[in-house]
N, CA, C and O atoms as CSV, one atom per row, in Angstrom:
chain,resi,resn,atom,element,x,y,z
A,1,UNK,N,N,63.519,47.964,9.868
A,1,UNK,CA,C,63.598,48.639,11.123
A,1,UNK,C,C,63.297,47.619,12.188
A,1,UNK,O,O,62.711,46.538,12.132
A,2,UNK,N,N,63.732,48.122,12.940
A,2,UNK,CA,C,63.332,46.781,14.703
A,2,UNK,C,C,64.678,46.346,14.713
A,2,UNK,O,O,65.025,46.051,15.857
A,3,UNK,N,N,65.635,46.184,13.799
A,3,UNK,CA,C,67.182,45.395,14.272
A,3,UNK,C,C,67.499,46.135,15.425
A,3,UNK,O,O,67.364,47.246,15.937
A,4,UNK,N,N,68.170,44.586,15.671
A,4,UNK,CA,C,68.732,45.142,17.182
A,4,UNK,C,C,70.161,45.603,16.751
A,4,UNK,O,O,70.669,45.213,15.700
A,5,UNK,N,N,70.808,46.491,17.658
A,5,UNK,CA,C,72.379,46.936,17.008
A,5,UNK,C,C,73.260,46.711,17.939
A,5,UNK,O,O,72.960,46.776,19.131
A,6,UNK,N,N,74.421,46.426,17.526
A,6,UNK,CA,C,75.615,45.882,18.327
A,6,UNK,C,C,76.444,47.217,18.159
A,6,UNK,O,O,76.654,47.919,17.170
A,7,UNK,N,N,76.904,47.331,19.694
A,7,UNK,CA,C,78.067,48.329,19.500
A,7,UNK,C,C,79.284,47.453,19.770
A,7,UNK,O,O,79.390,46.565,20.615
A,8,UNK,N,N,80.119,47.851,18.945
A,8,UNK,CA,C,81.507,47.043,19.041
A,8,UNK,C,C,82.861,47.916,19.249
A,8,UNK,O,O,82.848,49.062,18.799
A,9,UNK,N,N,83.793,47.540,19.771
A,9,UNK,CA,C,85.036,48.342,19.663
A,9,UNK,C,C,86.163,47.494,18.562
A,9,UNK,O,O,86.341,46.282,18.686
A,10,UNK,N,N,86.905,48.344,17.450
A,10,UNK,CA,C,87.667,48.131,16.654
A,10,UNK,C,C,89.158,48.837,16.719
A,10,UNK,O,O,89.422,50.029,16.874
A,11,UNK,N,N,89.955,47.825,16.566
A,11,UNK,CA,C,90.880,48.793,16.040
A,11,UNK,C,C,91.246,48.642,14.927
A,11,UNK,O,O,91.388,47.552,14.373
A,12,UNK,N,N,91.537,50.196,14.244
A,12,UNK,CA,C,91.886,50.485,13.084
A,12,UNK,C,C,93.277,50.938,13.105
A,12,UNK,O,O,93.769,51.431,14.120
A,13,UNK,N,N,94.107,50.742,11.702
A,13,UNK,CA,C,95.448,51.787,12.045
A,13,UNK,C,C,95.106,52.870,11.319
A,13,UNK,O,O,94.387,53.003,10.329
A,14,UNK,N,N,95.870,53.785,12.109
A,14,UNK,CA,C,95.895,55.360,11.908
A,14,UNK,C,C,95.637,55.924,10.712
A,14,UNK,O,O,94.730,56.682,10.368
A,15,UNK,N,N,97.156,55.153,9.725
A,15,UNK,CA,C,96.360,55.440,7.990
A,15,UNK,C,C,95.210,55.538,7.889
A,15,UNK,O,O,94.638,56.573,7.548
A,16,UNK,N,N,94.522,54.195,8.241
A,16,UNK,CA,C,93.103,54.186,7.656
A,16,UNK,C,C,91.756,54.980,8.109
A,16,UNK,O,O,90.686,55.164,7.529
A,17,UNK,N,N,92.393,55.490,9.759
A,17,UNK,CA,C,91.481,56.471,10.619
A,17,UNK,C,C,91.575,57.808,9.629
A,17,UNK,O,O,90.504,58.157,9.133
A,18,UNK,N,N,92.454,58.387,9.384
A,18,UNK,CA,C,92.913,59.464,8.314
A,18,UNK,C,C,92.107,59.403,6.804
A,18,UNK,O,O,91.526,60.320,6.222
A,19,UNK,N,N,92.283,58.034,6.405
A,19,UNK,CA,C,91.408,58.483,5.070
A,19,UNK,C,C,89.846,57.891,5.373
A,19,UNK,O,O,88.967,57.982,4.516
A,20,UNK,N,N,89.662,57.408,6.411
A,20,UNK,CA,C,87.916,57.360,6.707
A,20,UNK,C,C,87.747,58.861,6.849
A,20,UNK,O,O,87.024,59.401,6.013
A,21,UNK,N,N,88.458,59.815,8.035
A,21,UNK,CA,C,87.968,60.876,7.680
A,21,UNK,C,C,87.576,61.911,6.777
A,21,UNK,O,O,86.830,62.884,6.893
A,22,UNK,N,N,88.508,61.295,5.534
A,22,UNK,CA,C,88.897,61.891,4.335
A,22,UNK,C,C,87.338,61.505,3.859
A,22,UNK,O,O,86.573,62.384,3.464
A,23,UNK,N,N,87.009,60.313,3.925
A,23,UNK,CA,C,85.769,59.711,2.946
A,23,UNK,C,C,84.578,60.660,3.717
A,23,UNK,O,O,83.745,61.158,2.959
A,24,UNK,N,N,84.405,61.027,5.603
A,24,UNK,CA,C,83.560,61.379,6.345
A,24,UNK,C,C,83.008,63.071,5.564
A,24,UNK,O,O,81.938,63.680,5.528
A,25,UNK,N,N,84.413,63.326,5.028
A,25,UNK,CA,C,84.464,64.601,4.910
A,25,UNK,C,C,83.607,65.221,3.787
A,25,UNK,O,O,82.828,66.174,3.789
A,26,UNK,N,N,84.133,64.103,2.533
A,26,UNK,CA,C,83.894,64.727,1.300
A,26,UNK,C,C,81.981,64.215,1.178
A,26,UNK,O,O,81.061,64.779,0.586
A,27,UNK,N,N,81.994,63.212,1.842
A,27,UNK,CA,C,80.583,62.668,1.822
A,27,UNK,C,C,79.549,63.287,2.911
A,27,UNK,O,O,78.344,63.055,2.808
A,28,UNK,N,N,79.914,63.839,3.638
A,28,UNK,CA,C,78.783,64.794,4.376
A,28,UNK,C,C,78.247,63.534,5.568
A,28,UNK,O,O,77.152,63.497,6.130
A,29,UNK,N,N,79.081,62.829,5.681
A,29,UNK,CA,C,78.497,61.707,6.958
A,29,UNK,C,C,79.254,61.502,7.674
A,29,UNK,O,O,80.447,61.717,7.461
A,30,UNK,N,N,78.607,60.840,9.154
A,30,UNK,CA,C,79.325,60.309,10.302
A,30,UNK,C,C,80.451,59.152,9.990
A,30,UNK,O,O,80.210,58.187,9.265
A,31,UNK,N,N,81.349,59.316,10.451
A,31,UNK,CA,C,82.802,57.855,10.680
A,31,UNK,C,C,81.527,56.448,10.791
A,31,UNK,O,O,81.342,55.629,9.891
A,32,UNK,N,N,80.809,56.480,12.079
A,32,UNK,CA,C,80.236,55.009,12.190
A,32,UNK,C,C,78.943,54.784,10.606
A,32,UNK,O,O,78.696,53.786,9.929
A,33,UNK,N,N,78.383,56.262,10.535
A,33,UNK,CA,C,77.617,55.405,9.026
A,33,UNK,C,C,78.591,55.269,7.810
A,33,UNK,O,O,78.267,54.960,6.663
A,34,UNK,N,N,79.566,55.493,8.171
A,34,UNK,CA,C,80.736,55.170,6.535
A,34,UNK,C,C,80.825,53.884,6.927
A,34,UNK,O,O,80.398,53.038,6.141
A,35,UNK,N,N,81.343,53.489,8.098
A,35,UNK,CA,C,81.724,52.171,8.816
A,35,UNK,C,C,80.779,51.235,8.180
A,35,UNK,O,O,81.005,50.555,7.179
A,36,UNK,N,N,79.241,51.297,9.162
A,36,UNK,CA,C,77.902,50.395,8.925
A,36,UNK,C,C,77.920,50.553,7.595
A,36,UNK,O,O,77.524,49.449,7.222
A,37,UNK,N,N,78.210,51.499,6.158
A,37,UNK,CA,C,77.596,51.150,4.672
A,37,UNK,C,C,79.164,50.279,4.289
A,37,UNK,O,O,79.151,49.557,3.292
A,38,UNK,N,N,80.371,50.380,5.050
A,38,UNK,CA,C,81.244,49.356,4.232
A,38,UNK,C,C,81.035,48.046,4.743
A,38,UNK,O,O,80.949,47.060,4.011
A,39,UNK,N,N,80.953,48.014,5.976
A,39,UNK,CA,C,80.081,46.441,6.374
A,39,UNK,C,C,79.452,46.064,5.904
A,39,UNK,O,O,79.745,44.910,5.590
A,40,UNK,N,N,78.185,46.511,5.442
A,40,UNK,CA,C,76.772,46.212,4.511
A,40,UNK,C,C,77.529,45.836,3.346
A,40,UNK,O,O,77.719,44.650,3.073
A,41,UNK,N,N,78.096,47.053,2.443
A,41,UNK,CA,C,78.515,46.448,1.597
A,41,UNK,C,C,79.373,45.227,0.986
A,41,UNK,O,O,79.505,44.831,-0.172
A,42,UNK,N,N,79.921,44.770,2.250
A,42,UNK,CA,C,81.157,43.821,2.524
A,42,UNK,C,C,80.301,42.448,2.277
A,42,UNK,O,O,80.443,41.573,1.423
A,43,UNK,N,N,79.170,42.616,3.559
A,43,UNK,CA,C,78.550,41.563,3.661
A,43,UNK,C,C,77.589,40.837,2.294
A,43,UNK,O,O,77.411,39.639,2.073
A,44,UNK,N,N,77.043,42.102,1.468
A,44,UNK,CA,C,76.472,41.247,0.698
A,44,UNK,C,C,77.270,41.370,-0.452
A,44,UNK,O,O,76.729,40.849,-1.427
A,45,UNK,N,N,78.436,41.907,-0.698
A,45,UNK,CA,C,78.985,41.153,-1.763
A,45,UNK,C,C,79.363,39.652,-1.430
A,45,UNK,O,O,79.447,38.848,-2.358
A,46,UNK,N,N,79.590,39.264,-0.133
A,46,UNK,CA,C,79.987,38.039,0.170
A,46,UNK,C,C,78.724,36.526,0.374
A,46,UNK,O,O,78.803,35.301,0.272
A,47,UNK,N,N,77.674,37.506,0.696
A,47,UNK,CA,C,76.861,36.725,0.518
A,47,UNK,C,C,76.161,36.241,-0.937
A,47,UNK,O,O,75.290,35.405,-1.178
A,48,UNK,N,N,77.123,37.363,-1.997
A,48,UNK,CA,C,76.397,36.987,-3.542
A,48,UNK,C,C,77.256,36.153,-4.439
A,48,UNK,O,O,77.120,35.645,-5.552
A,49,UNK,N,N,78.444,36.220,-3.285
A,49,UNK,CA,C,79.662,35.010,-3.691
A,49,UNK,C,C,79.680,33.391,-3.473
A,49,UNK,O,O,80.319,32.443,-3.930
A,50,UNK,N,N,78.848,33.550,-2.719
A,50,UNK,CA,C,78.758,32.206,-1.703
A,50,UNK,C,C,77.977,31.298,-3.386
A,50,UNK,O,O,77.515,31.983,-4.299
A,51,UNK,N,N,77.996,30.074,-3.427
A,51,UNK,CA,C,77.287,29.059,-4.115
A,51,UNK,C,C,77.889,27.988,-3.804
A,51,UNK,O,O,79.029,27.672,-3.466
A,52,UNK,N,N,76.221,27.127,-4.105
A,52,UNK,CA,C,76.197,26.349,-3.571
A,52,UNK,C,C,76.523,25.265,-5.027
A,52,UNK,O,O,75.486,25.009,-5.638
A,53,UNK,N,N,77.706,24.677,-5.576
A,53,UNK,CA,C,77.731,23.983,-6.957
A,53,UNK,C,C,77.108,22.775,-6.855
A,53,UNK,O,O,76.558,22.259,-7.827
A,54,UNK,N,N,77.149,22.129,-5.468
A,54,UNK,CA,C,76.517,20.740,-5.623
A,54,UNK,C,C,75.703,20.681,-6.349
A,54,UNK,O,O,75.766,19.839,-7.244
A,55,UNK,N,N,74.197,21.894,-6.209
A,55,UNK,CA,C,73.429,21.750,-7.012
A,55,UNK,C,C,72.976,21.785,-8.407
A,55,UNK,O,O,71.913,21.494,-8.956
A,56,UNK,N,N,74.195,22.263,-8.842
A,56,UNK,CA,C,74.479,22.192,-10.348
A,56,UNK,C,C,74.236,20.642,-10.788
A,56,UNK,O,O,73.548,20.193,-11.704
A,57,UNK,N,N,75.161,19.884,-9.674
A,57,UNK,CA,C,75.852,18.858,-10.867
A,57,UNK,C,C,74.803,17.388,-9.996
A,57,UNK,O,O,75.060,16.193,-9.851
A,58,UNK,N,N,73.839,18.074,-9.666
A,58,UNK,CA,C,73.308,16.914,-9.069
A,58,UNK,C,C,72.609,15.803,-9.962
A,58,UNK,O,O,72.376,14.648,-9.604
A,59,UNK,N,N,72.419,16.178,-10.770
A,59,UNK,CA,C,71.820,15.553,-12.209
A,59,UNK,C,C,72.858,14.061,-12.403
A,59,UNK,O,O,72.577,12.893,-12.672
A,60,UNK,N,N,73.918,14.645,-12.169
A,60,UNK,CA,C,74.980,13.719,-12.401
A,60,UNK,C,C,75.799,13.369,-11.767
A,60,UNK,O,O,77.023,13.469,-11.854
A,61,UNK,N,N,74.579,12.535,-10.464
A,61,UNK,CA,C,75.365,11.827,-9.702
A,61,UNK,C,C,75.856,10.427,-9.833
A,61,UNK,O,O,76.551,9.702,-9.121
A,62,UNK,N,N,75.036,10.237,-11.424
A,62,UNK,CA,C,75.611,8.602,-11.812
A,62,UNK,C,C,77.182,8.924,-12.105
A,62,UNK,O,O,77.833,7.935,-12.443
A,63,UNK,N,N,77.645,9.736,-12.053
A,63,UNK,CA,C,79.443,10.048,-13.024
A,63,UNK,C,C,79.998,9.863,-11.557
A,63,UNK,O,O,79.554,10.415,-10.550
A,64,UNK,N,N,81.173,8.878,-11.642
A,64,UNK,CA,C,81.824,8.466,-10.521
A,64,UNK,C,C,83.401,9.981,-10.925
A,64,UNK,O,O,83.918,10.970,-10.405
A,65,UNK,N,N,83.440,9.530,-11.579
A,65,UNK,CA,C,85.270,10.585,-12.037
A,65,UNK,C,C,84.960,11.596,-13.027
A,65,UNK,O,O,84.117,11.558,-13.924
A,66,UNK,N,N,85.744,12.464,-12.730
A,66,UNK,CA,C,86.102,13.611,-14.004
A,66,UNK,C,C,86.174,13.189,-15.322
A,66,UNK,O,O,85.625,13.899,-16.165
A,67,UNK,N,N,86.811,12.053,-15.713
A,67,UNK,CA,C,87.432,11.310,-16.478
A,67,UNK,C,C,86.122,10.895,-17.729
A,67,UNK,O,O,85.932,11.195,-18.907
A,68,UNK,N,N,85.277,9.892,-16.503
A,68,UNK,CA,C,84.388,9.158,-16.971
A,68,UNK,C,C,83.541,10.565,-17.571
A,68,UNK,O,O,83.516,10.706,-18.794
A,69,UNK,N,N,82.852,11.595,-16.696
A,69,UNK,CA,C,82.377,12.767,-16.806
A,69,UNK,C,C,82.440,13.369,-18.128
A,69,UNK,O,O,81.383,13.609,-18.712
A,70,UNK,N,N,83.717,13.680,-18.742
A,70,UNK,CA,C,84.405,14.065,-19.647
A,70,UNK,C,C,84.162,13.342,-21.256
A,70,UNK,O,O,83.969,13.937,-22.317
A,71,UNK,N,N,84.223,12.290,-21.076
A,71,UNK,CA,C,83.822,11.469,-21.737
A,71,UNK,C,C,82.546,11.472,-22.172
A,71,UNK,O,O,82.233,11.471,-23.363
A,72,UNK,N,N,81.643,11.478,-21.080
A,72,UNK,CA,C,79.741,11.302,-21.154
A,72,UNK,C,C,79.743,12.853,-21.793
A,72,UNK,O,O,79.003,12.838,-22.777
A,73,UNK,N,N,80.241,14.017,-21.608
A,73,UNK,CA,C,79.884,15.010,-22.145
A,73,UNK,C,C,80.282,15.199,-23.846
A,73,UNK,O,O,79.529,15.672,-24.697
A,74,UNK,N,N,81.768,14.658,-24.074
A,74,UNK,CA,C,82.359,14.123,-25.332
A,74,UNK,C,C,81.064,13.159,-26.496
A,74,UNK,O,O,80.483,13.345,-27.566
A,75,UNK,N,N,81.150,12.218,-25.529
A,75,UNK,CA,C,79.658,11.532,-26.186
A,75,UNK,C,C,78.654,12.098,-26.629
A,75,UNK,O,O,78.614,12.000,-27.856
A,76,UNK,N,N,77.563,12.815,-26.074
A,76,UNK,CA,C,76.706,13.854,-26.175
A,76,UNK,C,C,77.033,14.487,-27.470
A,76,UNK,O,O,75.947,14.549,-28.046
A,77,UNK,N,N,78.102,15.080,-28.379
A,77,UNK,CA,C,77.995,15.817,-29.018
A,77,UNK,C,C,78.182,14.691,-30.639
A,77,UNK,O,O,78.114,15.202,-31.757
């Protein structure tokens, strides 16, 4: 609680004004809280997408190429 909130203007096409209402309807809620929970939801699926791989492979920053890489892992076994 305490966020500050942005009001914004969107446009949507019509289709999709039609079946938000459809979703407003069957779910017992307002158009803007269907809106704010598909944003939310938007946002942190995207934020659980995001990675960062550098840090995977930082171990092995002596491996100049894929090649060489490939090889050092070949070796290993």
């Amino acid at each position: 609680a305490g966020d500050k909130v942005l009001r914004t203007l969107v446009d949507i096409p019509e289709k999709q004004v039609h079946e938000l209402a459809k979703i407003c309807s069957a779910e017992k809620l307002s158009r803007a809280e269907v809106i704010r929970r598909a944003i939310s939801e938007y946002v942190n699926k995207k934020q659980k997408t995001e990675v960062d791989a550098f840090g995977l492979w930082a171990k092995e920053s002596d491996v100049i190429d894929g090649l060489e890489f490939q090889e050092k892992l070949r070796n290993e076994w």
